[in-house]
N, C-alpha and C positions, 0 to 999 in steps of 0.2 A: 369693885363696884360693877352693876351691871343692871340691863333693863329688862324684864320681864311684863311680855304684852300681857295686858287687863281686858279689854276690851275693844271693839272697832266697830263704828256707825258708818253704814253704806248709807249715802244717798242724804246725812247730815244735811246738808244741805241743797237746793236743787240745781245750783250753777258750782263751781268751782270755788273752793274757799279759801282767799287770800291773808289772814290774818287771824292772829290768835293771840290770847296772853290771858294770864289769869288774875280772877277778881280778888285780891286777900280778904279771908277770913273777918267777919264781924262778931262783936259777941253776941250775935242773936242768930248766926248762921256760917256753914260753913264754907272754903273759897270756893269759886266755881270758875268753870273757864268760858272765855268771852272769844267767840267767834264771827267771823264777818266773810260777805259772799259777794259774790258777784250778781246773787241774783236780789241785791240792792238788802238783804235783811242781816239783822247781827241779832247770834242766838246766844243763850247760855246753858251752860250742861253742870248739872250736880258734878261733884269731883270725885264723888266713890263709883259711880258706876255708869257716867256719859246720857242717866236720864233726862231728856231737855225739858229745864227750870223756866225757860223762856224766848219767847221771840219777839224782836223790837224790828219796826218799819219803824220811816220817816225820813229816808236816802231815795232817790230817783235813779239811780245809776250806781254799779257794783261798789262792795265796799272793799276800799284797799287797805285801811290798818284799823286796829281799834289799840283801846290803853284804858289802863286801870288805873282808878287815883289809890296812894297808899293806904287809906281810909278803906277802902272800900266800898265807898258809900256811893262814889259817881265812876261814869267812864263815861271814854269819846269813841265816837267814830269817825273817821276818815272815809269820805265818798268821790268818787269819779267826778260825779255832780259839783267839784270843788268845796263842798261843805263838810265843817267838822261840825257834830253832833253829841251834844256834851250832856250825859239824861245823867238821871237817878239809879241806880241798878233796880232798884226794889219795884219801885214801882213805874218805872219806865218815863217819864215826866223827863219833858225837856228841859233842862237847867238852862242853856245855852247853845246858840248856832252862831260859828263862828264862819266866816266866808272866806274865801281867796281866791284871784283871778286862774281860772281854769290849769290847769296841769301844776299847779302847785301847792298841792297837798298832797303827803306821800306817808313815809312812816311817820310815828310821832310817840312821843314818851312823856309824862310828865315827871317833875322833877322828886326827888327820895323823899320829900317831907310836901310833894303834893301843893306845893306853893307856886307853879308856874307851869305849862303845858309848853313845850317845843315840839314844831311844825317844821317837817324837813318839807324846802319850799320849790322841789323840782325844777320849775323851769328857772325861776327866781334866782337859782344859784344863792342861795339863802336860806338862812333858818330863822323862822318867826317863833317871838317867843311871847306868850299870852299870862298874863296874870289871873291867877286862877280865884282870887276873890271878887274883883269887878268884870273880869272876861274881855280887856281892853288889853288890845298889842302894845308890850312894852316895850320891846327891841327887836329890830332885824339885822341879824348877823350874817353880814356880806361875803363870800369867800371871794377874797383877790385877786382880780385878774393876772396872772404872770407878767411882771414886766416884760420879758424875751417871747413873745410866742411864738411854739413849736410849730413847725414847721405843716404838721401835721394837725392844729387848731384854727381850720378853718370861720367855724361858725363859736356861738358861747355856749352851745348846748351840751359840749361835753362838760361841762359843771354841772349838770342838771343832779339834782341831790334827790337821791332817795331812801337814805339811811338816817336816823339819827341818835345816839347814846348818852345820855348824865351820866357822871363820874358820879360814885356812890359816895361822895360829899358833898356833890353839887355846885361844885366849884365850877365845873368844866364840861362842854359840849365838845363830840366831837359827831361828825357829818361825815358820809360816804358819796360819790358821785358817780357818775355813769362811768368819767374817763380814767377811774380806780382811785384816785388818790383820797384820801382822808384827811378833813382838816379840823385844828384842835383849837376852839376860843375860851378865851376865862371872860364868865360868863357876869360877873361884875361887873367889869370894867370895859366888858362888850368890845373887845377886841382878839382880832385875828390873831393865835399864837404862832402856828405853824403846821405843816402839812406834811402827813407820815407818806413815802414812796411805798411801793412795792408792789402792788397790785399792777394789773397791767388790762383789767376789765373791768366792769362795775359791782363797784361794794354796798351788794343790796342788804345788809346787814351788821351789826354791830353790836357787842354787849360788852361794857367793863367788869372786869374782875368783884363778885363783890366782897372778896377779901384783901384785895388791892386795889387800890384806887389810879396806881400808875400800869393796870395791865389792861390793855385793850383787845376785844379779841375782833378778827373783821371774817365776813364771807363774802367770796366773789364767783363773779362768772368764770374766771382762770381756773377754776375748780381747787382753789387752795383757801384753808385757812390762816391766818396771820394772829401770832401773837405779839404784841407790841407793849416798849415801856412808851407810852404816849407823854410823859413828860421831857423823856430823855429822847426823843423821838427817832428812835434806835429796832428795826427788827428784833425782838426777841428769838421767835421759830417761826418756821412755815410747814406748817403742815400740808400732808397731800392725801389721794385716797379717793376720792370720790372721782366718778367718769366723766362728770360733766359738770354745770354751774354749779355752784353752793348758793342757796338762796336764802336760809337764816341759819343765824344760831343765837346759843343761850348757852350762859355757863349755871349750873349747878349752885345752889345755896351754900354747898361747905367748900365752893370754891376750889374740889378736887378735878371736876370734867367740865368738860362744855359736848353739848349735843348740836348736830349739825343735820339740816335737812337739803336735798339736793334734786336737782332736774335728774340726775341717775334712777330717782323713784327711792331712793334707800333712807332712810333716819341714821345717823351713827353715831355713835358715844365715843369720848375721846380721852384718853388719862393723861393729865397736865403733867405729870409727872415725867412718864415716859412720854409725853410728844409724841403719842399713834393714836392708832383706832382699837377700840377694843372691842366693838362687837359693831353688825349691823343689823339694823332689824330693815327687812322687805317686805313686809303687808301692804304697803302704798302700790295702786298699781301705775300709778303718774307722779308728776315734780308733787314735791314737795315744799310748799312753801313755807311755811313757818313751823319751827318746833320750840316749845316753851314750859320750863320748869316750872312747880308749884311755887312760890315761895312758902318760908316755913312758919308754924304759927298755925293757930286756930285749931278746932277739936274736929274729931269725925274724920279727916284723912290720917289714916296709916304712914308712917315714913312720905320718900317723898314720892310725886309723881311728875312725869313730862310727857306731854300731847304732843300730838303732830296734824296737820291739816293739808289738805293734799287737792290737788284738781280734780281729781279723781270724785271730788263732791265727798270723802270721807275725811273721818276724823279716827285718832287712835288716842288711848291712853297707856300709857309703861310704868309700872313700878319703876323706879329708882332705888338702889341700894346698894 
């Protein structure tokens, strides 16, 4: 497996670009990738060749995540402004604005069959979870304060959550926080299961397995990746590599690698198998914040591909193969 660079947009956008993910595939179009900036707008780029298919205002303050419904028909965006922004893709129409008290909107995902939206809820130390057919909060899932606090948990800000992943059954959420630790609820019965150790900085990312449903994979500022059985809530590996924070990843559709973007300026692809790195690609010339596989499906994209979006105000696309 390896990535071969396609293309790269200088100046994508004109502030620094924090989020990325891609729109799946319709039958009357094919997927495209959804981008969001700082300088308050989220664009979108054809998937074969990074031409921009569109640009959506209606944020006042930069945007920190955006998310695709499985459908492909709506996505959100996450703003500074505290507002998520829930439009049409096609034709840019607001569907829904959802609010939250200031610094608590961070990453966010919707759920694998698109029935629920989860809002990692930063300062909140929580994850809101929004029904995605009336657009009304159904549940907020509280991470636990530690009975014993460490000695070193002065204030509650170190729960501040800015990560959050669906198990690709949708059974189970898990959240990442500033002070490392990851915590895992069943999302039913809206309770707290338990919190995987090992990090030791903030897990500003996260993506399950999707051919496992019990593998977790996390990124942190420690500069390590973490693979986790999240049920067994057991370190699998930890990978190392990168010089500085890890700031997203993404595993692969056949569920062989996971891709990792990093404050090092680097993109790097990883073989699950052997637990390394297999290649790095350096076109970024600053952190890089999110990198994000195509998922599979729909006509007009070749095999697969994974973008990267970077402070640097660009965007890149990679063959996958």
């Amino acid at each position: 497996m390896k990535l071969a660079g396609i293309k790269s947009v200088e100046g994508a956008h004109d502030e620094s670009v924090w989020a990325a993910t891609w729109v799946p595939a319709t039958s009357s179009r094919p997927a495209l990738l959804l981008t969001g900036s700082l300088d308050e707008t989220v664009k979108l780029w054809k998937s074969d060749d990074l031409n921009l298919a569109g640009t959506n205002t209606g944020h006042c303050l930069g945007v920190v995540s955006v998310a695709a419904h499985p459908s492909g028909i709506i996505a959100a965006s996450a703003s500074l402004d505290s507002f998520v922004r829930v439009f049409d893709v096609n034709t840019n129409a607001t569907i829904a604005t959802l609010e939250a008290p200031p610094s608590e909107v961070w990453q966010m995902q919707f759920h694998p069959k698109g029935t629920k939206l989860a809002v990692a809820g930063g300062g909140s130390a929580s994850i809101k979870v929004w029904d995605t057919s009336t657009w009304k909060l159904t549940s907020t899932l509280t991470i636990p304060r530690p009975e014993v606090p460490k000695p070193s948990d002065k204030n509650t800000s170190k729960k501040f959550v800015l990560s959050v992943a669906w198990s690709p059954d949708g059974r189970t959420i898990a959240c990442g926080s500033m002070d490392g630790t990851i915590s895992v609820f069943d999302v039913a019965r809206e309770k707290f299961m338990h919190h995987l150790e090992g990090h030791s900085m903030p897990v500003r990312s996260l993506v399950y397995s999707p051919v496992d449903p019990r593998v977790l994979f996390s990124a942190s500022d420690d500069a390590h990746i973490h693979m986790y059985d999240a049920e067994g809530k057991s370190l699998v590996s930890s990978m190392s590599g990168h010089a500085s924070w890890v700031l997203s990843v993404d595993a692969s559709p056949d569920g062989n690698a996971i891709a990792t973007g990093s404050s090092d300026r680097t993109v790097r692809l990883w073989d699950l198998k052997m637990r390394a790195a297999l290649q790095t690609m350096s076109n970024h010339t600053d952190q890089v914040w999110a990198v994000t596989f195509c998922p599979p499906g729909g006509t007009g994209v070749r095999g697969g591909r994974l973008a990267s979006v970077c402070d640097d105000k660009s965007i890149s696309l990679y063959d996958y193969s």
